[in-house]
C-alpha positions in Angstrom: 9.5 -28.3 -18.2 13.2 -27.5 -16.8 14.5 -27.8 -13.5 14.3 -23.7 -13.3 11.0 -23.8 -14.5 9.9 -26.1 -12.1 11.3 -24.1 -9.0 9.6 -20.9 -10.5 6.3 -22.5 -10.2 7.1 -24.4 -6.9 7.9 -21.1 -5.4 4.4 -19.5 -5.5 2.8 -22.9 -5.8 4.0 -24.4 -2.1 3.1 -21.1 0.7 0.1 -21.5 -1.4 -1.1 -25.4 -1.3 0.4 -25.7 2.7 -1.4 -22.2 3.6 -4.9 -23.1 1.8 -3.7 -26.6 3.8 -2.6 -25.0 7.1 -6.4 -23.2 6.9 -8.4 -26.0 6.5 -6.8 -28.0 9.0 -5.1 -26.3 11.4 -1.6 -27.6 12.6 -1.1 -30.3 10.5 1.6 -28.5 8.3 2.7 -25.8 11.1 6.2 -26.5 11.7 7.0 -25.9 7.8 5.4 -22.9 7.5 8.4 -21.1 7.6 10.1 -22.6 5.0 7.9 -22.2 2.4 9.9 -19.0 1.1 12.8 -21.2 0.6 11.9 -22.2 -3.1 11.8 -18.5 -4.0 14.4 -17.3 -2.4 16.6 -20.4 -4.5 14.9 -19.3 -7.2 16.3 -15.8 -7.0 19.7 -17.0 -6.8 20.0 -19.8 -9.5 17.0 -19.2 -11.9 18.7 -17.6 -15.3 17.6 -14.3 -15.9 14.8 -13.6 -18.6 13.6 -16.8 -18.1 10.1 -17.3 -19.5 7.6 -19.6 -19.7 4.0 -20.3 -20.2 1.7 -22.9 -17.6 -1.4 -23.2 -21.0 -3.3 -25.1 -17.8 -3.5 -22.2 -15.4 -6.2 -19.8 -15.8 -6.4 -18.0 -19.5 -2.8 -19.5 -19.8 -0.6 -17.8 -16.9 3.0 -16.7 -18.0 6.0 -17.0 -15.6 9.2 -14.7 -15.9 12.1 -13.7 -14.0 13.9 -10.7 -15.2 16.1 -8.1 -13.6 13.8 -6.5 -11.8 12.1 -9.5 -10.6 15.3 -11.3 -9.0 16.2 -7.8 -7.2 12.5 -7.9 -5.5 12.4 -11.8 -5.4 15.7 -11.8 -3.3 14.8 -9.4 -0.7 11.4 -10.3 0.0 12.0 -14.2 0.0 14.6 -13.5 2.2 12.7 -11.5 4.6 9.2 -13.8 4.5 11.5 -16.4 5.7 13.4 -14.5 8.4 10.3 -13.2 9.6 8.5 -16.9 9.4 11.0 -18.0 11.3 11.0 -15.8 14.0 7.4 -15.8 14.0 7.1 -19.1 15.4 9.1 -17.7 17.9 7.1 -14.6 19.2 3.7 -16.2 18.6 4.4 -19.8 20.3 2.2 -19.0 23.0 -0.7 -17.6 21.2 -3.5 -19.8 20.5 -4.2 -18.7 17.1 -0.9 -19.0 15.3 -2.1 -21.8 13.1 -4.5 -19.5 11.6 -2.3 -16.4 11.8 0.8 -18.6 9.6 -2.7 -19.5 7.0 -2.9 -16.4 6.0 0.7 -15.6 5.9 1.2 -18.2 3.5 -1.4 -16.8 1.5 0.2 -13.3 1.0 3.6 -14.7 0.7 2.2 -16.7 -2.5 0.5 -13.4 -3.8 3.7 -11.9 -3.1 5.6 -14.0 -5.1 3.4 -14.7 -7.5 3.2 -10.9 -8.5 6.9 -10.8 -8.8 7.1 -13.6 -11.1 3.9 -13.0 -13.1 4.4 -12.4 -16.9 0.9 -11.4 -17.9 -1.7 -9.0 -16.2 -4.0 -11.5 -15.3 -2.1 -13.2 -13.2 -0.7 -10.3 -11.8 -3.6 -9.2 -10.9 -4.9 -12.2 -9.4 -1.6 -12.6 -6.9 -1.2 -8.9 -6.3 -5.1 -9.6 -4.6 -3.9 -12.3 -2.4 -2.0 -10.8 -1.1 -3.7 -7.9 -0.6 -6.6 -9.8 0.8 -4.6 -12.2 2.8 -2.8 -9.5 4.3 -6.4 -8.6 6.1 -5.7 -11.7 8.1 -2.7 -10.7 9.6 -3.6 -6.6 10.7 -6.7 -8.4 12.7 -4.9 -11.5 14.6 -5.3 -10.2 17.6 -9.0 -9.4 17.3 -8.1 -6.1 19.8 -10.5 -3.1 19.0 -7.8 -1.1 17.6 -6.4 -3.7 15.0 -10.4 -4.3 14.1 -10.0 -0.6 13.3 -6.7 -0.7 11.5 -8.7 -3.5 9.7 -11.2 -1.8 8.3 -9.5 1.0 7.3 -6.8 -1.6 5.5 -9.8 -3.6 3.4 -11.9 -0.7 2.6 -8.7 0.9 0.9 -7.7 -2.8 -0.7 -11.2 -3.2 -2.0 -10.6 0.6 -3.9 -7.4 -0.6 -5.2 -8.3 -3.7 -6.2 -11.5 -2.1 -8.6 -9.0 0.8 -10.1 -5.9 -1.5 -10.7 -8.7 -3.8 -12.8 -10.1 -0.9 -14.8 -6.2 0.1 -15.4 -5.4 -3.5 -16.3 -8.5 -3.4 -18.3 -7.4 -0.9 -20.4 -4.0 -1.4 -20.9 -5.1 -5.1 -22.0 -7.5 -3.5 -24.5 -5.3 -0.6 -26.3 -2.2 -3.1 -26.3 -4.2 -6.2 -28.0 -2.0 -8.2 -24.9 -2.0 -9.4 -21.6 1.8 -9.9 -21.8 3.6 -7.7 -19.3 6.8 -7.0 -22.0 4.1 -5.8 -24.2 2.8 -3.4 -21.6 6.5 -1.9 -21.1 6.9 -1.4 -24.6 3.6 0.2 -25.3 2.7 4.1 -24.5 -0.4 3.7 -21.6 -3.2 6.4 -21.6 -2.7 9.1 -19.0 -6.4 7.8 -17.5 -4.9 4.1 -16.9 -1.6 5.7 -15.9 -4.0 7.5 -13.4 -5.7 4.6 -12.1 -2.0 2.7 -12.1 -0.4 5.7 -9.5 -3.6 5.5 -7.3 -4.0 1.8 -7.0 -0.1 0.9 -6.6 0.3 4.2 -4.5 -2.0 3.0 -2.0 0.0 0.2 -1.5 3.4 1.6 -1.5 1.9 4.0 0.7 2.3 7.7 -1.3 0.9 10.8 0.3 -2.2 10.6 0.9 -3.3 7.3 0.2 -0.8 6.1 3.2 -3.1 6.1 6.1 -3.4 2.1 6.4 0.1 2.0 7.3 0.5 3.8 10.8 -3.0 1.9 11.8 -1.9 -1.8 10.5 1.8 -2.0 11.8 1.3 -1.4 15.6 -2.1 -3.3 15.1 -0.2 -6.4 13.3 2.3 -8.9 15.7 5.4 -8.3 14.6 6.2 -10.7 11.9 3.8 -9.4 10.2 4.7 -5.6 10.3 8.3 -6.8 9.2 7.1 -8.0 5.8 4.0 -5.7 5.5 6.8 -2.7 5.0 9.9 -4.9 4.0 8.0 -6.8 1.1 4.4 -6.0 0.5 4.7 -2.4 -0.2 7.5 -2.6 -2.3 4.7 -4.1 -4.4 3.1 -0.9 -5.2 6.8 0.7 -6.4 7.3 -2.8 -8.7 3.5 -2.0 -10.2 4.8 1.2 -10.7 7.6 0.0 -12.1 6.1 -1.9 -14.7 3.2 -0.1 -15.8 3.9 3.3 -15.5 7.0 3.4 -17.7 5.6 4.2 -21.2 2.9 6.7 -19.8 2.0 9.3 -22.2 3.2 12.4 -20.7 6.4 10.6 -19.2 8.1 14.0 -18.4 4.8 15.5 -16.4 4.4 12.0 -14.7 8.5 12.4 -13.6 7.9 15.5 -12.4 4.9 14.1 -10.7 6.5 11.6 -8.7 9.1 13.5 -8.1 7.4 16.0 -5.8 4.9 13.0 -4.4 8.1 11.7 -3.1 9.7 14.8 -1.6 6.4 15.4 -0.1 6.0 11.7 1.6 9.5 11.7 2.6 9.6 14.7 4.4 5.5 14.5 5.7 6.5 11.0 7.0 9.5 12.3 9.1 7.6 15.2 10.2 4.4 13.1 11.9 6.8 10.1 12.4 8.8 11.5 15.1 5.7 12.7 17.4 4.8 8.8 17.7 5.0 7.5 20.7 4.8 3.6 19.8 8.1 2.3 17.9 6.2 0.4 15.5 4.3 3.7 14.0 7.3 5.7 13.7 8.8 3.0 11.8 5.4 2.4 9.8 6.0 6.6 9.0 9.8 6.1 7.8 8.4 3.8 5.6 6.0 6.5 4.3 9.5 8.7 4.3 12.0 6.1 2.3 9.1 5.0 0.1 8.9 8.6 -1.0 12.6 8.7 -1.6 12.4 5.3 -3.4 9.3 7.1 -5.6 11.6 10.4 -5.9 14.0 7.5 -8.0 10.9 6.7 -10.2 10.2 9.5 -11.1 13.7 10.8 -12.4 13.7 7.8 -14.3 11.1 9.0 -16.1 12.9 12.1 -16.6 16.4 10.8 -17.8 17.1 9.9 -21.5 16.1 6.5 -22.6 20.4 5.5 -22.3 20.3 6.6 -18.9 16.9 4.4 -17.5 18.4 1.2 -16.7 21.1 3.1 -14.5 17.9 5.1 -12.3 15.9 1.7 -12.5 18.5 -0.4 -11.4 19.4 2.4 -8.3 15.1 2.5 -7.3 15.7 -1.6 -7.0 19.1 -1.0 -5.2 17.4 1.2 -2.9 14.1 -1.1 -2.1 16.4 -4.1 -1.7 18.4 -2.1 0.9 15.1 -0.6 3.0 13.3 -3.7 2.8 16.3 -5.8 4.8 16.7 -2.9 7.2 13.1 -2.0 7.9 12.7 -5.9 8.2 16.0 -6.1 10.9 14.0 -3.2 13.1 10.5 -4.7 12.8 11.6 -7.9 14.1 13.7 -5.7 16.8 10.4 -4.6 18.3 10.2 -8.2 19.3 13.5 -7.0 21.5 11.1 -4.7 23.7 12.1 -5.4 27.5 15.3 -7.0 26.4 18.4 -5.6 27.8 19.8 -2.8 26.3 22.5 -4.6 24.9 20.2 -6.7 22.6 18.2 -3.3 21.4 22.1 -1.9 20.8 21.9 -4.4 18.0 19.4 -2.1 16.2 22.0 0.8 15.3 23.2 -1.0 12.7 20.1 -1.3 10.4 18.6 2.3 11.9 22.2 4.3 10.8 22.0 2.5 7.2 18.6 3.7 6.7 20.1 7.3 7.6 22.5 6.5 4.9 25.7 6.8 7.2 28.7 6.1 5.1 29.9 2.6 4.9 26.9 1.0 5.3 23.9 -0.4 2.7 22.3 3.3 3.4 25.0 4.7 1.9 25.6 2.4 -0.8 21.9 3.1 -2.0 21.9 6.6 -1.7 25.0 7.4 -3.9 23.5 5.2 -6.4 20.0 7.5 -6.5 22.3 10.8 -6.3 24.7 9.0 -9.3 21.4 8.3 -11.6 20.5 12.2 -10.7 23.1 13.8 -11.9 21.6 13.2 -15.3 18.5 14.6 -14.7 17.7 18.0 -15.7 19.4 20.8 -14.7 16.4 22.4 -12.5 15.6 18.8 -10.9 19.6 17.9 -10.2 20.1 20.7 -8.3 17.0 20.7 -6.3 17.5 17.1 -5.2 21.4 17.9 -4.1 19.8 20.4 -1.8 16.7 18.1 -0.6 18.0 15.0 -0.4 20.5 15.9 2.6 17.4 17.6 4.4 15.5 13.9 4.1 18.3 12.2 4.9 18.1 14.6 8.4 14.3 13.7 8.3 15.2 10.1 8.4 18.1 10.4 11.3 15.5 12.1 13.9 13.1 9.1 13.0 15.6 6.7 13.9 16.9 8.7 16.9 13.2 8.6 18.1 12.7 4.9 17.5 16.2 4.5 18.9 15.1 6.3 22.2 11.6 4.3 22.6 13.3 1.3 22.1 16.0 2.2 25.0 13.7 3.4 27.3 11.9 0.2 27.0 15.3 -1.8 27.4 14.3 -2.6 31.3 16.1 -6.1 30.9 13.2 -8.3 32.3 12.6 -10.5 29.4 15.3 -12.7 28.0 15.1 -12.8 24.2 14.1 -15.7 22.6 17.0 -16.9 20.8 15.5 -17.1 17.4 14.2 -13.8 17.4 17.5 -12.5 18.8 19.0 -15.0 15.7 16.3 -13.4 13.2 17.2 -10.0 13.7 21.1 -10.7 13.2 20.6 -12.8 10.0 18.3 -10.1 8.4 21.6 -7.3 9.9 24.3 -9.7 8.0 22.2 -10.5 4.8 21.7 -6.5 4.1 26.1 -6.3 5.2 26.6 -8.8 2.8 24.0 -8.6 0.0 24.0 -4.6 -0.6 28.1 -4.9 -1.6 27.9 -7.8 -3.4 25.0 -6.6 -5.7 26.5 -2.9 -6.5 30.2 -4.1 -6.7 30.7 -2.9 -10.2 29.0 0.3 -9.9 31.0 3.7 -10.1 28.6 5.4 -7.4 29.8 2.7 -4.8 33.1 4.1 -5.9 32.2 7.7 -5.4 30.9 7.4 -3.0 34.0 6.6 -1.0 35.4 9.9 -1.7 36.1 12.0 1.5 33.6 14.6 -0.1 31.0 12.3 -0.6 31.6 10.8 2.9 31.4 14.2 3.9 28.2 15.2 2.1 26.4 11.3 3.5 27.5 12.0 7.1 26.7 15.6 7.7 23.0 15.2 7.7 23.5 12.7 10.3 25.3 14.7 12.5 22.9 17.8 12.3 19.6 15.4 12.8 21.9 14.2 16.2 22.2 17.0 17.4 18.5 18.1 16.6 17.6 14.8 18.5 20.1 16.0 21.7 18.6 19.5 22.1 15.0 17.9 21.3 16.1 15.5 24.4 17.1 18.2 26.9 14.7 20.7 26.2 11.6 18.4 26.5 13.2 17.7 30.2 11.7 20.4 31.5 8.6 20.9 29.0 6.3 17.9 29.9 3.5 19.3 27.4 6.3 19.1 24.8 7.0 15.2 25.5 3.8 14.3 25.3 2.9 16.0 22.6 1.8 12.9 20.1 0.2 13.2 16.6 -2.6 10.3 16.0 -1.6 7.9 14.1 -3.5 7.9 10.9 -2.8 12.0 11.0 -5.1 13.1 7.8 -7.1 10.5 8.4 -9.4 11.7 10.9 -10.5 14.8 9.3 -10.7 13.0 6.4 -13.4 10.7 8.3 -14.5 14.0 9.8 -15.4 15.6 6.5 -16.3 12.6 5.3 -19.1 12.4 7.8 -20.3 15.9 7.7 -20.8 15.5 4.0 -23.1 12.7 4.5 -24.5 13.9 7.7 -25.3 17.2 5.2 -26.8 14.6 2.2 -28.7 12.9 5.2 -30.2 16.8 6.3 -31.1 17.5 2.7 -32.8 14.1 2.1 -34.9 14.9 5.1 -35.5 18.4 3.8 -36.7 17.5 0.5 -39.4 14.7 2.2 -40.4 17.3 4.7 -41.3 19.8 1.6 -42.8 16.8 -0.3 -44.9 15.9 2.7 -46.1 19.1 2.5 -46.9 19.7 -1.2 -48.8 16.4 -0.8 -50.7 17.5 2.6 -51.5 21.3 0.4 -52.7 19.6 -2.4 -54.9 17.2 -0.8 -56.8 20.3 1.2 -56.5 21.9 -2.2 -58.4 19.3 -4.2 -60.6 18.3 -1.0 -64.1 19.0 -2.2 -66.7 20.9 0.3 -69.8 19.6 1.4 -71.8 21.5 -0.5 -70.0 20.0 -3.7 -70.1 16.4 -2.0 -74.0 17.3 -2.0 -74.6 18.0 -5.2 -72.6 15.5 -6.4 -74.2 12.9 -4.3 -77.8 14.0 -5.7 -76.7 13.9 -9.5 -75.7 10.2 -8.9 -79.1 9.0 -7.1 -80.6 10.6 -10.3 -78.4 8.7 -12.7 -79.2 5.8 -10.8 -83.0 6.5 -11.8 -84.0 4.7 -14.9 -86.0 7.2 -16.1 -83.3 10.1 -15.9 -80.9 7.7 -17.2 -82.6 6.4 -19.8 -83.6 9.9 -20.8 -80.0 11.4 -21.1 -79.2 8.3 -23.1 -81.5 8.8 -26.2 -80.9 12.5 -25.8 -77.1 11.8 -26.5 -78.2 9.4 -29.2 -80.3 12.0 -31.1 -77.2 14.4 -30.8 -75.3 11.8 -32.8 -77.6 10.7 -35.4 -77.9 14.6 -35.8 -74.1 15.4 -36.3 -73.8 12.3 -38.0 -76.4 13.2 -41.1 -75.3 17.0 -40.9 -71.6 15.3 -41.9 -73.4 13.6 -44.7 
């Protein structure tokens, strides 16, 4: 094996080994936990792309790549599993649990790399439920009622993934005669498995719908965890779409598909986001929002000519790389909460990128999606031009709301801890730095300096301002307005609701159907009950049986009777 080889294998290989480790005997390997996701994140940045190689030892014979796609996720999410590492150790050094909490975080930061790297399904498959299991550890930590509830929801929905993403693997495997992931994207997917493939990634990345885990398991999770449970671990479901879904029969009604799934999370998200009242579940619902812009860039990729693919592809990985560093920077800003409000100030930055404001990654990401639309249809490019800015709006009055709980909070009792306060800045920087660097060549970066297309990034930020200022002073004197709050979980509860009265009616009907059973049974046994003058009679005829001579006499009687019909048949 090579040197690169090596360090691919390492870097899945070690969170694993020191988190099974750190399990079995807690403490012992603590201190390093963090720095795990080093491997990976070096992996990212020196491992030649396409690399590819095969471990004939490991399972059915796993198969390790890193392509494109890979290095864009691998970066991000190393670099936030380590950020948030580190500044867990921090936040949780006075809770008694946090060898077992930093267990399980090793776990799902091995399944999360592992699923990046995989070449082959099973393997894919085996990480992506690591860390989907895993992940169960971290909602729960606290043992509080409400993450025990966030829990449940989170494993019952992991558990229904887990069985449909099989079947889809299942069959892909079997029509493609492979288990090789390059020979999945180059094959044409049935539109069942491509079925099974939207439902079991889309619970993940959090779709319409199939999103309700999310508001429950960020406030329920410590903070750490929330930052990589939206900056890394959903952007799992958008890789699995990524690179199953491609060659899906119908690719055009799949584009169009995803297309208005997106619109429909990015604009519900904002919409029940900004009636939270706890600044982890309004970010946990602008993750529902930009994961639905992120899917929006899926799906036109789907729609665009085969030449212009790689160009929406490479804007969808643009764009996760960008809301995964600044989702992670205001996760690990919750940590901020009772800071001055100097310290929460720092949050800006990373809450105007994700409104896209010019200048910054937001930006940058944005007029890369908008440059890969203009190829797209003519009934689809004109729609998004006109939708887009009114998300972008939607995503400004999230921020101002997360913004504003986070002030309001700001009382300035608590002194940060320095390496949260450090955590937050180095995930700020990174995105500053990273987003540039990586789209450097690209015309939309170009463009997107234009003073029109400055003036088309900025202008939904100013109207979702100034939504957010009359919101502010109008609420003043309407306390039922600013307490007005939206459960998180929204559609879930009359989900459960309906859920229940079905099975309450099943339970109703069951009874029914035993009550008219019980009486059938009772009618027929009156009904077949004989009377006493029949138990009588038939009591006589058996004491007469039970007579030899009477016996013995009906005996030879129905011997003659045979003997006769016998010689008649002769």
């Amino acid at each position: 094996m090579t040197f690169y080889e090596i360090l691919l294998v390492v870097a899945w290989l070690l969170p694993l080994a020191v988190g099974l480790w750190q399990i079995a005997r807690p403490a012992h390997m603590l201190r390093y936990a963090p720095y795990t996701a080093v491997p990976a994140l070096v992996a990212a940045l020196a491992v030649p792309l396409d690399t590819s190689f095969e471990l004939s030892w490991l399972l059915l014979g796993a198969t390790l790549q890193l392509d494109a796609m890979g290095q864009a996720f691998l970066l991000f999410t190393a670099t936030l599993w380590l950020v948030s590492g580190v500044v867990g150790m921090a936040y949780l050094q006075k809770d008694a649990n946090r060898p077992r909490f930093f267990g399980y975080y090793m776990l799902a930061m091995s399944g999360n790399f592992g699923l990046i790297i995989a070449g082959d399904m099973l393997s894919y498959y085996l990480w992506f439920a690591v860390m989907s299991f895993a992940s169960y550890g971290l909602v729960v930590h606290t043992g509080a009622e409400f993450a025990r509830r966030a829990g449940s929801v989170y494993i019952q929905l992991v558990v229904i993934g887990e069985v449909l993403l099989f079947a889809a693997l299942v069959m892909i495997a079997s029509d493609n005669g492979s288990l090789l992931l390059p020979d999945a994207s180059d094959a044409t997917i049935s539109t069942l498995a491509a079925v099974l493939v939207f439902i079991s990634f889309g619970l993940k990345a959090g779709v319409i719908v199939l999103h309700v885990w999310l508001p429950l398991a960020h406030p329920a999770a410590p903070v750490p965890a929330s930052a990589v449970l939206s900056g890394a671990m959903i952007k799992a479901g958008l890789l699995g779409w990524m690179r199953f879904l491609q060659p899906a029969e119908f690719a055009l009604e799949w584009g169009e598909f995803l297309i208005m799934a997106g619109l429909l999370s990015a604009f519900y998200g904002a919409l029940v986001g900004v009636w939270q009242h706890d600044p982890k579940a309004v970010l946990a619902y602008s993750s529902i929002s930009q994961m639905g812009l992120i899917t929006v860039g899926a799906g036109a990729s789907l729609l665009l000519p085969p030449e212009s693919q790689p160009l929406a592809l490479s804007a969808v990985m643009l764009y996760a790389l960008h809301h995964g560093l600044a989702k992670g920077a205001l996760f690990l800003g919750v940590g901020l909460i009772g800071t001055s409000r100097a310290m929460v100030g720092l949050l800006f930055v990373p809450a105007l990128a994700l409104a896209g404001l010019p200048l910054t990654s937001g930006a940058v990401a944005k007029a890369e999606l908008k440059y890969a639309a203009e190829s797209l249809p003519p009934v689809w490019k004109d729609s998004l031009e006109m939708l887009l800015p009114l998300a972008a709006i939607g995503t400004t009055l999230l921020m101002a709301r997360f913004l504003h709980l986070m002030w309001t909070r700001a009382t300035g009792e608590k002194v940060p801890h320095p390496i949260i306060r450090a955590g937050v800045l180095a995930t700020i920087v990174v995105g500053l730095i990273v987003m540039p660097i990586w789209s450097q060549a690209s015309d939309a970066l170009q463009k997107s300096l234009e003073p029109e297309k400055l003036w088309v990034a900025l202008w939904p930020i100013l109207a979702g301002t100034v939504i957010a200022l009359g919101y502010g002073v109008l609420s003043r004197g309407m306390p039922a307005l600013k307490d007005f709050t939206i459960a998180a979980g929204d559609v879930l509860y009359p989900l459960e609701a309906l859920i229940h009265g079905l099975l309450g009616g099943l339970v109703a009907v069951k009874k029914g159907v035993e009550a008219v059973a019980d009486a059938i049974f009772v009618w027929a046994q009156r009904a077949l009950q004989p009377s006493e003058a029949q138990k009588e009679t038939a009591v006589a005829l058996e004491l007469r049986l039970r007579n030899w001579t009477t016996a013995g006499s009906w005996l030879l009687g129905l011997a003659l009777v045979f003997l006769l019909a016998v010689w008649l048949g002769g």
